[in-house]
C-alpha positions as CSV (number, residue, x, y, z in Angstrom):
1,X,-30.1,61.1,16.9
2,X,-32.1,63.4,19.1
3,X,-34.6,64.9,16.7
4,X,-35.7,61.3,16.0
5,X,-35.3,59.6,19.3
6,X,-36.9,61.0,22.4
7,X,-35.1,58.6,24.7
8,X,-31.5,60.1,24.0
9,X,-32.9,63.3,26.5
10,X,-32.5,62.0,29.2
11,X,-29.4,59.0,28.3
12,X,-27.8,58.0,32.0
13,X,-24.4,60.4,32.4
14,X,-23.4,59.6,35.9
15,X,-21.5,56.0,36.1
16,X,-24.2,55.0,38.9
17,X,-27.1,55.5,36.5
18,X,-25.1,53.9,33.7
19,X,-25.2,50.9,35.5
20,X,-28.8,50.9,36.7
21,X,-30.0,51.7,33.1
22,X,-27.8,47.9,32.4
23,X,-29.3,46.5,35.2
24,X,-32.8,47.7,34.1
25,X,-31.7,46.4,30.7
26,X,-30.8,42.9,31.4
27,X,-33.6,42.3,33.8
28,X,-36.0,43.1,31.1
29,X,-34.8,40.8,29.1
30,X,-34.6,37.9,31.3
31,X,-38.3,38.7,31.5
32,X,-38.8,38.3,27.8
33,X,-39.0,42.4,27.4
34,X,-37.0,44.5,25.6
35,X,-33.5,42.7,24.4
36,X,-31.1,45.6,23.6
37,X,-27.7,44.6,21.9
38,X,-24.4,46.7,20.4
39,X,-23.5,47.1,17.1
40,X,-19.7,46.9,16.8
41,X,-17.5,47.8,13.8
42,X,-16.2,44.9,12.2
43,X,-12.8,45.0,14.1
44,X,-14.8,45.1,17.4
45,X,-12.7,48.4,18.6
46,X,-15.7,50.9,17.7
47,X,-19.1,51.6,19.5
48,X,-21.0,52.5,16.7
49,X,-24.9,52.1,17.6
50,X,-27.7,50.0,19.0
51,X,-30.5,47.1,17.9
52,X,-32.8,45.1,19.6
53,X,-36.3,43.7,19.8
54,X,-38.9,45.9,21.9
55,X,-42.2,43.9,22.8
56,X,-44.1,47.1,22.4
57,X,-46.5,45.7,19.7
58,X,-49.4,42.9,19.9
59,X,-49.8,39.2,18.9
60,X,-47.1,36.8,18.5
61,X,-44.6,40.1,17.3
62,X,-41.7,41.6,17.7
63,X,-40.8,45.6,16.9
64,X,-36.8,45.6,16.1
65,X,-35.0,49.2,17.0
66,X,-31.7,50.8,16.0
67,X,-29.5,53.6,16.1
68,X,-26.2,54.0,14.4
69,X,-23.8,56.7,15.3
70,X,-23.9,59.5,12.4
71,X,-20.9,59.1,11.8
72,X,-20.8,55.5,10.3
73,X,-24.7,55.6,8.7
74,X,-24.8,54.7,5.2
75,X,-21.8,51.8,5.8
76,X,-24.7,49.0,6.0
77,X,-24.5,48.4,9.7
78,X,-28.3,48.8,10.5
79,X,-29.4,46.5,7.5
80,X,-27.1,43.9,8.4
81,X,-27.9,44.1,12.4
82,X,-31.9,44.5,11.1
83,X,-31.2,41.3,8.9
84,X,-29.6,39.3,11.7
85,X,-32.2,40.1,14.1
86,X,-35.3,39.7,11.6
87,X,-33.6,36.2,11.1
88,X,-33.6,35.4,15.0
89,X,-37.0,36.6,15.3
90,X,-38.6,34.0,13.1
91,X,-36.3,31.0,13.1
92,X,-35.2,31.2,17.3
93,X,-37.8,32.8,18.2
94,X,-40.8,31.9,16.5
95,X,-42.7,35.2,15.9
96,X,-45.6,35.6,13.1
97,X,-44.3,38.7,12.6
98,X,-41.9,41.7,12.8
99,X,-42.1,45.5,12.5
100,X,-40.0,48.4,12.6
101,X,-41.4,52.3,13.4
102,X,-39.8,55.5,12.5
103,X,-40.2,59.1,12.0
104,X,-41.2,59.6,8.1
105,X,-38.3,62.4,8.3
106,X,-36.1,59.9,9.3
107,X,-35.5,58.6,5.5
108,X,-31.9,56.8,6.1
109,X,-33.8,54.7,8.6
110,X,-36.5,53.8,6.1
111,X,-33.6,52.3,3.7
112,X,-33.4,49.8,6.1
113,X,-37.0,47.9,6.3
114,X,-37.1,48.7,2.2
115,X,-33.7,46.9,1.4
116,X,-34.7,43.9,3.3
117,X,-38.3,43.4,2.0
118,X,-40.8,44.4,4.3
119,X,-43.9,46.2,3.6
120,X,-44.8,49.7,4.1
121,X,-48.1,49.3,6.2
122,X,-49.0,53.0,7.2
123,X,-48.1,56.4,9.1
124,X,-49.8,56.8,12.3
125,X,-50.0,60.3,13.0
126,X,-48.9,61.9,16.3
127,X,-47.7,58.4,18.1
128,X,-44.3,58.7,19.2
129,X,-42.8,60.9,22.0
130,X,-41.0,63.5,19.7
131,X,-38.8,66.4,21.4
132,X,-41.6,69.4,21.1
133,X,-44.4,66.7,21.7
134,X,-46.0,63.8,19.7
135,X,-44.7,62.8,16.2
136,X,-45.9,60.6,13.2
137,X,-44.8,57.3,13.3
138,X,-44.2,55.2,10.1
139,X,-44.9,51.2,10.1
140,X,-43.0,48.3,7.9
141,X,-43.9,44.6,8.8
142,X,-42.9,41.6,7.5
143,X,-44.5,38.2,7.9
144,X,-42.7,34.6,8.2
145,X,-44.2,33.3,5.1
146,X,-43.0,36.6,3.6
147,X,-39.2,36.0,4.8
148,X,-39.1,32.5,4.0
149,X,-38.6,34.1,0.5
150,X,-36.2,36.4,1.2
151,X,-32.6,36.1,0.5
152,X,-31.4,37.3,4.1
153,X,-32.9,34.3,5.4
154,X,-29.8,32.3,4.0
155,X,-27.7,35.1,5.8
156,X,-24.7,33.3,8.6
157,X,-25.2,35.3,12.1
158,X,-23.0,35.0,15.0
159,X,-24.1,36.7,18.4
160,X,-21.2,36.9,21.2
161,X,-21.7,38.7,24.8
162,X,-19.7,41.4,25.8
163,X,-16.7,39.2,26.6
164,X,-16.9,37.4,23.6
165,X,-18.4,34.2,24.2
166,X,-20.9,32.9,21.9
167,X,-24.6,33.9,22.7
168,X,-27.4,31.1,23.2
169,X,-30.8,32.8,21.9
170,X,-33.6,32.7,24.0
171,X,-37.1,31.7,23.2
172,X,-39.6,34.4,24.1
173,X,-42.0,33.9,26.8
């Protein structure tokens, strides 16, 4: 995770700035920010990784983000989180558009945006906050008129809080 994710530096340790960094979380995205979620194993039990929408690019758009512990990559948990949330994005929340950035030597996470149909746009070089300094960042989009083709937009999704009650999506702001 580190070599391809700057922010995992400096991750809260002490149980004070754990809950800060929730606090920080939540409030952002009551402010139609960032909306960061967990990815569970399918007997709920297991932590294994991360999704969530990051309002970091322009227009009526949405950037989704994930991480999955190395130890449970290649079991389909980031295409099926990146499917639920690419779903969300245009039928709940009514975005023209969604993206997802990586590092071009990240190739497990490129698997994901390829499996589910979006488009390769471009590498941007030196863009993202890399350990060592800047790093090139690699674009996939996807437009609603492109999903409404897709077969994941058929997919079932259930959402649930973290004491399992059923999640009402919000509208962005």
């Amino acid at each position: 995770m580190l070599p391809y994710m700057a922010w995992a530096e400096v991750q809260p340790t002490s149980l004070e700035e754990r809950i800060d960094f929730l606090r920080i979380a939540i409030a952002n995205y009551h402010l139609g920010k960032d909306a960061m979620m967990a990815i569970w194993d399918k007997t709920e039990t297991t932590f294994i990784g991360s999704t969530g929408y990051h309002d970091r690019v322009k227009g009526n758009a949405t950037e989704i983000g994930y991480w999955i512990d190395v130890r449970q990559t290649g079991k389909g948990y980031a295409t099926e989180a990146v499917a639920a949330l690419t779903k969300v994005a245009f039928e709940v929340e009514g975005w023209d558009r969604v993206e997802i950035h990586h590092v071009p030597e990240n190739e497990v996470s490129a698997k994901v945006p390829l499996k589910l149909g979006y488009t390769y746009e471009a590498t941007l070089k030196l863009r993202l906050p890399m350990q060592g300094g800047p790093g090139d960042e690699m674009i996939w989009s996807l437009f609603k008129q492109e999903y409404e083709q897709l077969p994941i937009k058929e997919m079932p999704i259930k959402a649930f809080d973290a004491i399992g009650r059923k999640i009402a999506l919000r509208k962005h702001y």
